[in-house]
N, CA, C and O atoms as a Maestro MAE file, in Angstrom:
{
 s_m_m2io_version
 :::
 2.0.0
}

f_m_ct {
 s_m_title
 :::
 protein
 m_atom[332] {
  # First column is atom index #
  i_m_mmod_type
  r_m_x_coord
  r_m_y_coord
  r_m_z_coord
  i_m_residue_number
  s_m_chain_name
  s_m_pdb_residue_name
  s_m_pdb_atom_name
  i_m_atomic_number
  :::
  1 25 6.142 -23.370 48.925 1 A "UNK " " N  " 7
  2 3 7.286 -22.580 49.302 1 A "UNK " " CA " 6
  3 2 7.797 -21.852 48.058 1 A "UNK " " C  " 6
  4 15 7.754 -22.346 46.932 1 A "UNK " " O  " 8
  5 25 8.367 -20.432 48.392 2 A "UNK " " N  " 7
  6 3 8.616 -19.831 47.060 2 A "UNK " " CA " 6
  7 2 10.544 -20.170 47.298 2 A "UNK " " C  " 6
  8 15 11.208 -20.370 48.316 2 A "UNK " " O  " 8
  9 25 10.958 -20.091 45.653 3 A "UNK " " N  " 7
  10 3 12.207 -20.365 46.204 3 A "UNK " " CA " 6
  11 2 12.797 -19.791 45.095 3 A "UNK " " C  " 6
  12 15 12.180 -19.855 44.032 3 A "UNK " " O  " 8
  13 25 14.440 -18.951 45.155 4 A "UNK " " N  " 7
  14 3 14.890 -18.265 44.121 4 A "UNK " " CA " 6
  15 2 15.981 -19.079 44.011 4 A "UNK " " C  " 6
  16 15 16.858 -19.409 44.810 4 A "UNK " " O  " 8
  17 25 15.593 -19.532 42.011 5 A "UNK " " N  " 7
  18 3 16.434 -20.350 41.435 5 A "UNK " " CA " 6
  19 2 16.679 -19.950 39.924 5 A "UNK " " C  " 6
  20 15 16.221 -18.917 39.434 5 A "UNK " " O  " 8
  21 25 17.455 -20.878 39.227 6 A "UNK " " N  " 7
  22 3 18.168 -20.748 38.156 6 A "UNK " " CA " 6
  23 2 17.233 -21.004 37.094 6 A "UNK " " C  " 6
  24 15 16.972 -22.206 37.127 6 A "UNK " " O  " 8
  25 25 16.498 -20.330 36.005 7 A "UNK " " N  " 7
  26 3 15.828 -21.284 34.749 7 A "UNK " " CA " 6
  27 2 17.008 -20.866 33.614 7 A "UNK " " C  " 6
  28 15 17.764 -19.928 33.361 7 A "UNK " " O  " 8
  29 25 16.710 -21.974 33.191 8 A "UNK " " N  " 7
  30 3 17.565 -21.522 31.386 8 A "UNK " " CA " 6
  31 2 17.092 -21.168 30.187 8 A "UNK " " C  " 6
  32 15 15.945 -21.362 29.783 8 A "UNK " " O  " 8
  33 25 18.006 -20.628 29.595 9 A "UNK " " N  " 7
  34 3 17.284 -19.737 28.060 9 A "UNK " " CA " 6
  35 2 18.976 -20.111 27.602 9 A "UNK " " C  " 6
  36 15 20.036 -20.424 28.143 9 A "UNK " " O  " 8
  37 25 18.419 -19.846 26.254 10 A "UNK " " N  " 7
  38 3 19.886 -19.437 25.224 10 A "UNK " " CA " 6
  39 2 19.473 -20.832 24.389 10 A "UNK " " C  " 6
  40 15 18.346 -21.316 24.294 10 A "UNK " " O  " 8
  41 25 20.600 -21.282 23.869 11 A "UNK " " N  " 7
  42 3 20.177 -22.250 22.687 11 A "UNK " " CA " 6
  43 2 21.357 -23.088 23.065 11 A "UNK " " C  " 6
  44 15 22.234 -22.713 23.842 11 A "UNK " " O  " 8
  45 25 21.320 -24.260 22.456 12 A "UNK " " N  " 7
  46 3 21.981 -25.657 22.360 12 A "UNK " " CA " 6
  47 2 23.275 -24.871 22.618 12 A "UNK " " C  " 6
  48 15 23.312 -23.683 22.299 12 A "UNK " " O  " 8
  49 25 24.428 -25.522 23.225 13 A "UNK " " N  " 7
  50 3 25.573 -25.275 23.578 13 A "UNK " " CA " 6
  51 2 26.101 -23.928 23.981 13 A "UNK " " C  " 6
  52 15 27.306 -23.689 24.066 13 A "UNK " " O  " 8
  53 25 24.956 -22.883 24.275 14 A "UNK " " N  " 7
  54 3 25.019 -21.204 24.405 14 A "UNK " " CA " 6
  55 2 23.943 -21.596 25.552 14 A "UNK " " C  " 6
  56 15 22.748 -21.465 25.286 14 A "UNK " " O  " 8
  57 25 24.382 -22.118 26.941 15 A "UNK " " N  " 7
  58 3 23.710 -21.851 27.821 15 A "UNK " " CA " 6
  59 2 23.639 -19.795 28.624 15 A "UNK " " C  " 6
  60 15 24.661 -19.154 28.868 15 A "UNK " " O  " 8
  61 25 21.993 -19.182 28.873 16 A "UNK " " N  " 7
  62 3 22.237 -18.635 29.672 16 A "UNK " " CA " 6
  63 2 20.656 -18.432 30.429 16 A "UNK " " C  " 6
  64 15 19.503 -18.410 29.997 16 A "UNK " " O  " 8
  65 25 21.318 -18.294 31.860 17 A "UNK " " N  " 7
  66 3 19.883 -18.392 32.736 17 A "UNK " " CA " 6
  67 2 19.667 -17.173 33.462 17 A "UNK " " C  " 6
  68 15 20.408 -16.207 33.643 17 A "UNK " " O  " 8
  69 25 18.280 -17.468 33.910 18 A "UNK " " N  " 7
  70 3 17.664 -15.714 34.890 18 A "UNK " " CA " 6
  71 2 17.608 -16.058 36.079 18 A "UNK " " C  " 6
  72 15 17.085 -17.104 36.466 18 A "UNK " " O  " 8
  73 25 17.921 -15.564 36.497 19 A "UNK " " N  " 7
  74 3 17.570 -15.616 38.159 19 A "UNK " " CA " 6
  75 2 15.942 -15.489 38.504 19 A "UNK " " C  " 6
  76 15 15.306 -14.463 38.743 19 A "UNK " " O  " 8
  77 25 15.527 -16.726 38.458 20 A "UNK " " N  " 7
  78 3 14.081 -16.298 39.027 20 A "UNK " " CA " 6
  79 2 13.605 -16.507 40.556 20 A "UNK " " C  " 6
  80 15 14.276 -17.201 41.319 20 A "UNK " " O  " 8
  81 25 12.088 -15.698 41.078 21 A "UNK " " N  " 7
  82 3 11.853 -16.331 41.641 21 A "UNK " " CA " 6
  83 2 10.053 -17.060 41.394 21 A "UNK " " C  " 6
  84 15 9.137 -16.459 40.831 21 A "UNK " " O  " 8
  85 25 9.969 -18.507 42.020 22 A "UNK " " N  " 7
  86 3 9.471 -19.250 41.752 22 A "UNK " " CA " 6
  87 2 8.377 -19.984 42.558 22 A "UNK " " C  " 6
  88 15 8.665 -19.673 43.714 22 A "UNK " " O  " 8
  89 25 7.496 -20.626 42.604 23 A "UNK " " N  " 7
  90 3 6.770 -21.466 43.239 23 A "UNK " " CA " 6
  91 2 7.178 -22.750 43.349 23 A "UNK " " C  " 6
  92 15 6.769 -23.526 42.485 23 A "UNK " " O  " 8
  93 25 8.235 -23.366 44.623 24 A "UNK " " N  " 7
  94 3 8.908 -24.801 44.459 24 A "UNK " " CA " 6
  95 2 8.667 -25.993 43.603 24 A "UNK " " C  " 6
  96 15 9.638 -26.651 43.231 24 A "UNK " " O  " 8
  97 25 7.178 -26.409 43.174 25 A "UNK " " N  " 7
  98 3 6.391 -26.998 42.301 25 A "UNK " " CA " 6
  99 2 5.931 -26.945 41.297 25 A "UNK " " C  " 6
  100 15 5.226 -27.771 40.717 25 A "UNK " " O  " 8
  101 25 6.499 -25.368 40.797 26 A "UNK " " N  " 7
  102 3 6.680 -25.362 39.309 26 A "UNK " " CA " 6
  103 2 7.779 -26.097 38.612 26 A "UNK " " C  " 6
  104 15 8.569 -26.856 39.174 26 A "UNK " " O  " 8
  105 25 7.761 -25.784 37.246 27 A "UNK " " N  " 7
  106 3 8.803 -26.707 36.379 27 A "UNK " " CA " 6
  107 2 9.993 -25.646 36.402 27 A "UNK " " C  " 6
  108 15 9.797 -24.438 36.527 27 A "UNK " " O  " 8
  109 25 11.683 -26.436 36.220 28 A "UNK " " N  " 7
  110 3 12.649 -25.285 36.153 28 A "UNK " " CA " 6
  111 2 12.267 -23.757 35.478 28 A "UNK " " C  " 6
  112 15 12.275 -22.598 35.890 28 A "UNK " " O  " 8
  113 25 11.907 -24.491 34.115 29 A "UNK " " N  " 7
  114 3 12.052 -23.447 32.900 29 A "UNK " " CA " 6
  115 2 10.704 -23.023 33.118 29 A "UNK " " C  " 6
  116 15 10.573 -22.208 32.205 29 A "UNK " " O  " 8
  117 25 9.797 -23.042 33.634 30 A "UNK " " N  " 7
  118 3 8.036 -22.851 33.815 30 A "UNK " " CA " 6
  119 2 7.611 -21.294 34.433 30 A "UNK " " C  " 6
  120 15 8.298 -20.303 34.680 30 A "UNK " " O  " 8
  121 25 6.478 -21.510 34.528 31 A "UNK " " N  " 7
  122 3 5.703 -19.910 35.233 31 A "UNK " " CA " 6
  123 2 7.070 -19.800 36.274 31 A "UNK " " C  " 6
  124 15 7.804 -20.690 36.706 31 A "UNK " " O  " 8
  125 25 7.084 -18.370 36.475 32 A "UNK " " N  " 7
  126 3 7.442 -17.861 37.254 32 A "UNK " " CA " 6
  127 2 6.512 -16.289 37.911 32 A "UNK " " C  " 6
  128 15 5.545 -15.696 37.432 32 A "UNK " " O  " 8
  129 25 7.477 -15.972 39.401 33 A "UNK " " N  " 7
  130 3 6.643 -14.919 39.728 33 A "UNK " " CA " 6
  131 2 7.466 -13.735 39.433 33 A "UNK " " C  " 6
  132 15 6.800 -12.747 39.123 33 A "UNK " " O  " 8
  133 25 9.016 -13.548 39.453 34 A "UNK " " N  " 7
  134 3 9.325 -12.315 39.624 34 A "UNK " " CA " 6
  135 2 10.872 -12.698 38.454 34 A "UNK " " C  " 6
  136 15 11.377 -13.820 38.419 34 A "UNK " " O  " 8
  137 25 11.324 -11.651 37.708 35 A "UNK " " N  " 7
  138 3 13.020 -12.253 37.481 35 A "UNK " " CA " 6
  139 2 13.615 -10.973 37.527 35 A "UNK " " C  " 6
  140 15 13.561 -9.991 36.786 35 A "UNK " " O  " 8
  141 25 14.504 -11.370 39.150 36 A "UNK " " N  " 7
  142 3 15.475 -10.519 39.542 36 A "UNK " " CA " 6
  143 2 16.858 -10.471 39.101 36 A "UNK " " C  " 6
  144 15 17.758 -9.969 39.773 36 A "UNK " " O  " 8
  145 25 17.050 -11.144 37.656 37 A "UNK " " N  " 7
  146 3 18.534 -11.016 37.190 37 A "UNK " " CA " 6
  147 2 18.354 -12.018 36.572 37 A "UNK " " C  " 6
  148 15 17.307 -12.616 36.323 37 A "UNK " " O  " 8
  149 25 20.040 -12.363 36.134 38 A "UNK " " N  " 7
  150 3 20.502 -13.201 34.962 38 A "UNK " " CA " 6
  151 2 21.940 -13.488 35.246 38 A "UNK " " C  " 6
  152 15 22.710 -12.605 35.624 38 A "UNK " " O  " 8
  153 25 22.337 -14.870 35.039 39 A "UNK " " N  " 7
  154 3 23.708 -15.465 34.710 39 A "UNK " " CA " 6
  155 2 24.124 -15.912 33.767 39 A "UNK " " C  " 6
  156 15 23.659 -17.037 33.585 39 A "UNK " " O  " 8
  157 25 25.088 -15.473 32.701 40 A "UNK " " N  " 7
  158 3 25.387 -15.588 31.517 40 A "UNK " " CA " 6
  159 2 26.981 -16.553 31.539 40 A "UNK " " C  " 6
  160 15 28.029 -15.924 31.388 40 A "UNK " " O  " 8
  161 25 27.011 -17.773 31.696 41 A "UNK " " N  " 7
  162 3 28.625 -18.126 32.384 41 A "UNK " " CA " 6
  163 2 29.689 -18.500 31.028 41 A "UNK " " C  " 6
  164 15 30.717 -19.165 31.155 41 A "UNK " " O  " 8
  165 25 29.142 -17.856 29.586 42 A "UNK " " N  " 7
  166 3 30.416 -17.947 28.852 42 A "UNK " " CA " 6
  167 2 30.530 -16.393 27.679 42 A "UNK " " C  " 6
  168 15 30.918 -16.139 26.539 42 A "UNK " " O  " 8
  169 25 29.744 -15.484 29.185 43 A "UNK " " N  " 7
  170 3 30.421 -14.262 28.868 43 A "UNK " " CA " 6
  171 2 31.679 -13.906 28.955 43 A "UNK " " C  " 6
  172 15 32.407 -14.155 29.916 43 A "UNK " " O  " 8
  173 25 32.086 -13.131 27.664 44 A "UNK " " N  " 7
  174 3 33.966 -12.843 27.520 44 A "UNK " " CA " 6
  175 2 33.848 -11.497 28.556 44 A "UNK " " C  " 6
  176 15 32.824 -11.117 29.124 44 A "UNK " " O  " 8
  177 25 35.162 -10.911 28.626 45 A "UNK " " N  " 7
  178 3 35.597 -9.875 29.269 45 A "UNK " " CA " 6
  179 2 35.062 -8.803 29.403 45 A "UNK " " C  " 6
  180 15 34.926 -8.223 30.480 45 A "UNK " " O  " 8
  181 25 34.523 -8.227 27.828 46 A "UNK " " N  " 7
  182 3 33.878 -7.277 27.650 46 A "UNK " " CA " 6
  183 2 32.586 -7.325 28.156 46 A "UNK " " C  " 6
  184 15 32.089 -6.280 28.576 46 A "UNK " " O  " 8
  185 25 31.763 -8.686 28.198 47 A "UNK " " N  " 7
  186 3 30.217 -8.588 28.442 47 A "UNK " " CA " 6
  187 2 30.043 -8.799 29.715 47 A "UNK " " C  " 6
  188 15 31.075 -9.058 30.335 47 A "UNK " " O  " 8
  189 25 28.993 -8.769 30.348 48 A "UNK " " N  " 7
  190 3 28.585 -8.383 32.164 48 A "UNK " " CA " 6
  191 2 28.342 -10.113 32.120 48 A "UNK " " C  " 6
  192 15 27.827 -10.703 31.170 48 A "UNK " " O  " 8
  193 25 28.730 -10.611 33.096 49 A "UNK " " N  " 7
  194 3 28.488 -12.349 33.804 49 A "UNK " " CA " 6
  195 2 27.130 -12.568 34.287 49 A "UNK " " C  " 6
  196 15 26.299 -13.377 33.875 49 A "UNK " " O  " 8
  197 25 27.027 -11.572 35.386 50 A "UNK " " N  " 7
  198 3 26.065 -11.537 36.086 50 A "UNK " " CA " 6
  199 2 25.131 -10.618 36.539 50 A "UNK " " C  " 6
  200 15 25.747 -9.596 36.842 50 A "UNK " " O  " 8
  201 25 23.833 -10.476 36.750 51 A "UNK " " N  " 7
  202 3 23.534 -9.211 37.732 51 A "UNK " " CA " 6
  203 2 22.439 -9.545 38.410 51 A "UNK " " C  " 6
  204 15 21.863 -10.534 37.957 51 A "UNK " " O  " 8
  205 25 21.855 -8.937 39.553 52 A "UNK " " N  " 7
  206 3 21.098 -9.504 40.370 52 A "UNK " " CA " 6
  207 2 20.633 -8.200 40.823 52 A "UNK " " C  " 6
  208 15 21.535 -7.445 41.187 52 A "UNK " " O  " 8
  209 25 19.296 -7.698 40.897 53 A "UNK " " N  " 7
  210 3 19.101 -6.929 41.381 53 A "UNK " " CA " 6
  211 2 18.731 -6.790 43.035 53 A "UNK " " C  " 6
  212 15 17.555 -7.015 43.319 53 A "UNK " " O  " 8
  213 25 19.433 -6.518 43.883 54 A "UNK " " N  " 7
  214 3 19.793 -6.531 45.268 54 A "UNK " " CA " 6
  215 2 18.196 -6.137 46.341 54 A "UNK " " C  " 6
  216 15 17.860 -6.557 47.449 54 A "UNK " " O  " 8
  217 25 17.682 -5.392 45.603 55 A "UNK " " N  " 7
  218 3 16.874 -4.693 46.698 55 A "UNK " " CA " 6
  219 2 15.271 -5.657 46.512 55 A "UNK " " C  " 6
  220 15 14.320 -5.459 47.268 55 A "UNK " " O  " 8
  221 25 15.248 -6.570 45.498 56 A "UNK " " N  " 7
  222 3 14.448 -7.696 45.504 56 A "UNK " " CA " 6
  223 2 14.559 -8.642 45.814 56 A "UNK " " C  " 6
  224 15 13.603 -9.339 46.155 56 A "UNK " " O  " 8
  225 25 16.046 -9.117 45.815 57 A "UNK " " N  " 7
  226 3 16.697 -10.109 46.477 57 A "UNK " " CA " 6
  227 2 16.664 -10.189 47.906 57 A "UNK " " C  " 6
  228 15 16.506 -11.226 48.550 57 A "UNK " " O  " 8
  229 25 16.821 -9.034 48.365 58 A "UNK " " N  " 7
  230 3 16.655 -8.922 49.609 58 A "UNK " " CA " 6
  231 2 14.851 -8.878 50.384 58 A "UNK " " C  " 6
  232 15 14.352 -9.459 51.348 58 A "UNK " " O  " 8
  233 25 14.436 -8.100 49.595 59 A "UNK " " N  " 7
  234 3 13.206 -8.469 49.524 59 A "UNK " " CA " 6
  235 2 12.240 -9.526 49.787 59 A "UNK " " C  " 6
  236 15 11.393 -9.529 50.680 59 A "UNK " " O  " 8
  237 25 12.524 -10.684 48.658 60 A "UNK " " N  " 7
  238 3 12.329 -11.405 48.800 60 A "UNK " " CA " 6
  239 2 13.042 -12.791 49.636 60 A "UNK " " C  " 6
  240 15 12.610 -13.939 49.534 60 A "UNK " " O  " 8
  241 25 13.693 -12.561 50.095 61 A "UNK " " N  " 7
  242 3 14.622 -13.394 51.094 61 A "UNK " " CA " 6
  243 2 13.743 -12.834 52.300 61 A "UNK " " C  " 6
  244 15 13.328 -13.797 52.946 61 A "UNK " " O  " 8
  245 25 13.400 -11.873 52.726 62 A "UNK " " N  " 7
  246 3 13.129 -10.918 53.761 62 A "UNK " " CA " 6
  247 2 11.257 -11.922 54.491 62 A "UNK " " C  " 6
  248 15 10.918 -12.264 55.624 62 A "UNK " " O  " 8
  249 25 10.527 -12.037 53.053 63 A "UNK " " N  " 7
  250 3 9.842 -12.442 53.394 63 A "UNK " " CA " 6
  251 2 9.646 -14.036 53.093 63 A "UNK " " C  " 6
  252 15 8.529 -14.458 52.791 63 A "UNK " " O  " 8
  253 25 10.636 -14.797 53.175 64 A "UNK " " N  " 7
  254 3 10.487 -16.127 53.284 64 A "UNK " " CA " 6
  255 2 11.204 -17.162 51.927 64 A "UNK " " C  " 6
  256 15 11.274 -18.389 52.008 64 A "UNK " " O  " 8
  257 25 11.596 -16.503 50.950 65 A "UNK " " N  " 7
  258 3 11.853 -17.171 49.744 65 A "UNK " " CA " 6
  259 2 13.249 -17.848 50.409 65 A "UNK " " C  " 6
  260 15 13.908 -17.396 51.346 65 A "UNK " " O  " 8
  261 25 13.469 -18.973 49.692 66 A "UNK " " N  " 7
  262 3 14.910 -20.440 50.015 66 A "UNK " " CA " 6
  263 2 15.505 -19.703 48.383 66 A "UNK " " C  " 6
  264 15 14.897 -19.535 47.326 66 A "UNK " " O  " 8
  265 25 16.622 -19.460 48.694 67 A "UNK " " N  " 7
  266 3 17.930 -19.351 47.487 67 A "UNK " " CA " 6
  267 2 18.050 -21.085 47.620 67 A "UNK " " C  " 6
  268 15 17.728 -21.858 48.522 67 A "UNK " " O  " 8
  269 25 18.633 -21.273 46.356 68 A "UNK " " N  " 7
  270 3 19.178 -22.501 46.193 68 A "UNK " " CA " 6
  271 2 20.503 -22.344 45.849 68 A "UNK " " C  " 6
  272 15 20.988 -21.308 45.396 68 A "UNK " " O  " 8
  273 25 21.326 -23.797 46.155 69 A "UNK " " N  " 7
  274 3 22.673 -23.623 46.295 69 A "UNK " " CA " 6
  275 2 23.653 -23.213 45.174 69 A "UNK " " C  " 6
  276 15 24.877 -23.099 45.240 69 A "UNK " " O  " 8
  277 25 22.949 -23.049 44.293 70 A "UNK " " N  " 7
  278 3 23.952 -22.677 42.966 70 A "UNK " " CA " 6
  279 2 23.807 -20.894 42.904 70 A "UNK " " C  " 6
  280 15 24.688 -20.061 42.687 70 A "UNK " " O  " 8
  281 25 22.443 -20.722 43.164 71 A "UNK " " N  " 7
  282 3 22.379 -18.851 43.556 71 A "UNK " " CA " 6
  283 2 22.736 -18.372 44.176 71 A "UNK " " C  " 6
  284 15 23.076 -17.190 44.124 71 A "UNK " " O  " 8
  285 25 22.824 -19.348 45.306 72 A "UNK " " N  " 7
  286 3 23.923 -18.838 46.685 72 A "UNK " " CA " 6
  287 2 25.552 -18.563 46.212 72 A "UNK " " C  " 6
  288 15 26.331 -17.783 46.760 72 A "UNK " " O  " 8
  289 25 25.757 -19.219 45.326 73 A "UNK " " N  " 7
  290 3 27.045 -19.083 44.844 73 A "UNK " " CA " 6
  291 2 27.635 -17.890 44.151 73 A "UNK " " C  " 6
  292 15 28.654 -17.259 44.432 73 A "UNK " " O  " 8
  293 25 26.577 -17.685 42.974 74 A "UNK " " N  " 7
  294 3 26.529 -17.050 42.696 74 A "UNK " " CA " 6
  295 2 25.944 -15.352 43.075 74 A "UNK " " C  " 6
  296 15 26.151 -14.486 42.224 74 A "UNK " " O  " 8
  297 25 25.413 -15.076 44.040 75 A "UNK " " N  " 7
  298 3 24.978 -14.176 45.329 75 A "UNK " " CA " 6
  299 2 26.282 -14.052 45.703 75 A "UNK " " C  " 6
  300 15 26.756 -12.999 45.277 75 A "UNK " " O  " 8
  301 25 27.139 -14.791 46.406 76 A "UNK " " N  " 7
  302 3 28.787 -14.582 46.470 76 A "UNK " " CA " 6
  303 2 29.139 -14.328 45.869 76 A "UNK " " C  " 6
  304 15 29.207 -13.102 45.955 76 A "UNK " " O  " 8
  305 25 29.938 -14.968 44.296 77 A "UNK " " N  " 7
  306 3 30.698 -14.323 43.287 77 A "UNK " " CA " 6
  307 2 29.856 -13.081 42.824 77 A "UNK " " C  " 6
  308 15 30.245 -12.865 41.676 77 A "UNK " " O  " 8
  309 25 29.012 -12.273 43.112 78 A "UNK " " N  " 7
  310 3 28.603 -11.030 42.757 78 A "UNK " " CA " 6
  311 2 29.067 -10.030 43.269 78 A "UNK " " C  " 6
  312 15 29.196 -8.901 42.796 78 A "UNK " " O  " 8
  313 25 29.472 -10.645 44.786 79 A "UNK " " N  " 7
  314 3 29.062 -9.117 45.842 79 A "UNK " " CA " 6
  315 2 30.512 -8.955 45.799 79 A "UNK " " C  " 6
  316 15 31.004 -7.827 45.828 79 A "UNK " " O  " 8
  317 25 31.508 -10.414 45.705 80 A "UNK " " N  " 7
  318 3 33.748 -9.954 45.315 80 A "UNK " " CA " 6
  319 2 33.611 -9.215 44.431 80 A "UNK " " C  " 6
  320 15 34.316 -8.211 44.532 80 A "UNK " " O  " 8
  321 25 32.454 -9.308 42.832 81 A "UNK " " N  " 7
  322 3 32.949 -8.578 42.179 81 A "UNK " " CA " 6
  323 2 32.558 -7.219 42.225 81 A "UNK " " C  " 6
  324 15 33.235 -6.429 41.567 81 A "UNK " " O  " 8
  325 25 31.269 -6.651 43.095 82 A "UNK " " N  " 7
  326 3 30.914 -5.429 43.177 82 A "UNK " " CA " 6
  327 2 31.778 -4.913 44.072 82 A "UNK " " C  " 6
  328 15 31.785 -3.682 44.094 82 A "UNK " " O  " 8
  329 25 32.868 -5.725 45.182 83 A "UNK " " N  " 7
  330 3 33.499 -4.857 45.842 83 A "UNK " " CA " 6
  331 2 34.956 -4.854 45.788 83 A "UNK " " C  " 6
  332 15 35.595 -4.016 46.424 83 A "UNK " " O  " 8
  :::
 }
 m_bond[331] {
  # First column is bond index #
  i_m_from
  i_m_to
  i_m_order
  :::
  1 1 2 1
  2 2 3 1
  3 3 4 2
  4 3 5 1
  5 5 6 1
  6 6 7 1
  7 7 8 2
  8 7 9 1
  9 9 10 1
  10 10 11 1
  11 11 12 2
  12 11 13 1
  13 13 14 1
  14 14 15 1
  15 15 16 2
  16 15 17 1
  17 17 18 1
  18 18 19 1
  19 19 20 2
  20 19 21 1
  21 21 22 1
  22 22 23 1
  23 23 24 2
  24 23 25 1
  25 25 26 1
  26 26 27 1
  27 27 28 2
  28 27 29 1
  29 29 30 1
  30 30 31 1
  31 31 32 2
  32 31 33 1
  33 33 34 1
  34 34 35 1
  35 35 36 2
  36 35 37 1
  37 37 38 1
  38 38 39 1
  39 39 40 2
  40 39 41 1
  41 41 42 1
  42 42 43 1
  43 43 44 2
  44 43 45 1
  45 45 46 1
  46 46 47 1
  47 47 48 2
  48 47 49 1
  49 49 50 1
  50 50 51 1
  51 51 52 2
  52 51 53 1
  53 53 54 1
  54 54 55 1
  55 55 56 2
  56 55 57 1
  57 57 58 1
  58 58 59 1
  59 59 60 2
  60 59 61 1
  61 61 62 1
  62 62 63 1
  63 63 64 2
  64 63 65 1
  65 65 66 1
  66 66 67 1
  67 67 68 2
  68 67 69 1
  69 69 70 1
  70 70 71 1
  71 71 72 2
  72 71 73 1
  73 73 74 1
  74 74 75 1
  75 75 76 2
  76 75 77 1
  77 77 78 1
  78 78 79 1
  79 79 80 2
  80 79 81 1
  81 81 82 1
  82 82 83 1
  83 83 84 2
  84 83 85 1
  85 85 86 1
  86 86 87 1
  87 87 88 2
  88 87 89 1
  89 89 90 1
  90 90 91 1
  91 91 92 2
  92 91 93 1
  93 93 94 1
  94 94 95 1
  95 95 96 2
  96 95 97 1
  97 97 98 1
  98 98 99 1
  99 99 100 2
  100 99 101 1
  101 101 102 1
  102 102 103 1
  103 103 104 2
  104 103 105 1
  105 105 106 1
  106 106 107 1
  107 107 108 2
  108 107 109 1
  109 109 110 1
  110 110 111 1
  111 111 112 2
  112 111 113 1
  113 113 114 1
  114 114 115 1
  115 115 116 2
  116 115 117 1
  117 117 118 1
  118 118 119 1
  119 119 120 2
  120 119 121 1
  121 121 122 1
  122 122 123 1
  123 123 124 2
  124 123 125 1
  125 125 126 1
  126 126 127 1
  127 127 128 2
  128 127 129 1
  129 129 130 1
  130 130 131 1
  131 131 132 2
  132 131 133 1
  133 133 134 1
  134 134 135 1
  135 135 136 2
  136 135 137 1
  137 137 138 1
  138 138 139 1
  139 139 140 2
  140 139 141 1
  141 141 142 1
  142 142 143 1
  143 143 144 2
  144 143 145 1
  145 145 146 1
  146 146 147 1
  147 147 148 2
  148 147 149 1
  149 149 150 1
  150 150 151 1
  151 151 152 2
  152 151 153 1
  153 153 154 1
  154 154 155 1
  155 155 156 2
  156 155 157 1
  157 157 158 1
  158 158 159 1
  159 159 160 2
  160 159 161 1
  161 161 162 1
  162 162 163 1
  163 163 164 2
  164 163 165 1
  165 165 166 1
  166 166 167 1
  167 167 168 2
  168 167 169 1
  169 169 170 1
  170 170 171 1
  171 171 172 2
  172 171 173 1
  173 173 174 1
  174 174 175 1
  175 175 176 2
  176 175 177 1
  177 177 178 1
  178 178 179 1
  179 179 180 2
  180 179 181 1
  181 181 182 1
  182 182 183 1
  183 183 184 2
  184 183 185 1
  185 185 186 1
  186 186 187 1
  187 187 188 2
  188 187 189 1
  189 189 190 1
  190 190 191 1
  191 191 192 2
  192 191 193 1
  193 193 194 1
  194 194 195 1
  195 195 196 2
  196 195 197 1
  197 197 198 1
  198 198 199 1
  199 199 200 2
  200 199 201 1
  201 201 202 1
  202 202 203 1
  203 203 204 2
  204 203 205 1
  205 205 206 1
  206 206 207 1
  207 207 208 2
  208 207 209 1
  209 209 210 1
  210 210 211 1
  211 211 212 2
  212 211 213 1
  213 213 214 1
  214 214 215 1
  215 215 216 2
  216 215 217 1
  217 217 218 1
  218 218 219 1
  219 219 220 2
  220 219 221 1
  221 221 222 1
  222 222 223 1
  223 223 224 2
  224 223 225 1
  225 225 226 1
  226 226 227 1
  227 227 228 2
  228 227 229 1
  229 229 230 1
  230 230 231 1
  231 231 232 2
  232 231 233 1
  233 233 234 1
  234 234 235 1
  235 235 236 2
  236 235 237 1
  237 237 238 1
  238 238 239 1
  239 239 240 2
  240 239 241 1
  241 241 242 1
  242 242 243 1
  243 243 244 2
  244 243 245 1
  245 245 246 1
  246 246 247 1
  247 247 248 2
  248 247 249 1
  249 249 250 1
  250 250 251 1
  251 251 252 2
  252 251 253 1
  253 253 254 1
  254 254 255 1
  255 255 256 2
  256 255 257 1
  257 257 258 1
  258 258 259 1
  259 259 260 2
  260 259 261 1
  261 261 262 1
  262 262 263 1
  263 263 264 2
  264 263 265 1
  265 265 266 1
  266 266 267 1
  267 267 268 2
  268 267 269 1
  269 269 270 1
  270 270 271 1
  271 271 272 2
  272 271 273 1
  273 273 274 1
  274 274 275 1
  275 275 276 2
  276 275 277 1
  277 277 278 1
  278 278 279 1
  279 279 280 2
  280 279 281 1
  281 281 282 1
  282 282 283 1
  283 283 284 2
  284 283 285 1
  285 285 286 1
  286 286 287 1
  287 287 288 2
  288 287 289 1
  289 289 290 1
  290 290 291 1
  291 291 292 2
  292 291 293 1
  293 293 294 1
  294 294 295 1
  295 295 296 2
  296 295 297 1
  297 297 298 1
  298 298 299 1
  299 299 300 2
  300 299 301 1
  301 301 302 1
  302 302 303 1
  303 303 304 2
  304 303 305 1
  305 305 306 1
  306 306 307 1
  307 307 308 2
  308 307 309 1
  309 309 310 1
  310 310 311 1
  311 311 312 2
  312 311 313 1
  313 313 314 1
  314 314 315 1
  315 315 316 2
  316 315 317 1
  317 317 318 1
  318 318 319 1
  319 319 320 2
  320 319 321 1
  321 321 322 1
  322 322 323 1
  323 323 324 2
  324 323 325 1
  325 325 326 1
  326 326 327 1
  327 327 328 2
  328 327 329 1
  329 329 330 1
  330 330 331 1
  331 331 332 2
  :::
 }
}
């Protein structure tokens, strides 16, 4: 099952992750197939939080990929702040 989830990057106490999407049985941080964005959660005011590019997201939702529950969340807090 393919499924779009969270991997992490950044360094010790500077968490930030991509939105990937994935093969369920890979490792978090491991191969991936596609990365449709990024969540950065101790960006200040000036810098962008989040972004997700929509028309892959949809895409890939379209043909079968599982969001997981923390992307789902974040899939919400995107679309209050785009509108």
């Amino acid at each position: 099952m393919v499924v779009i989830r969270l991997a992490r990057g950044g360094a010790k106490a500077r968490p930030f992750f991509n939105i990937v999407v994935a093969d369920k049985r890979t490792r978090r941080d491991g191969r991936f197939i596609e990365r449709i964005g990024f969540y950065n959660p101790i960006a200040t005011a000036s810098e962008e939080s989040i972004r997700i590019a929509q028309d892959r997201l949809t895409y890939w939702k379209g043909v079968g990929a599982q969001t997981s529950p923390t992307v789902d969340r974040l899939i919400d807090q995107a679309a209050k702040k785009a509108a």
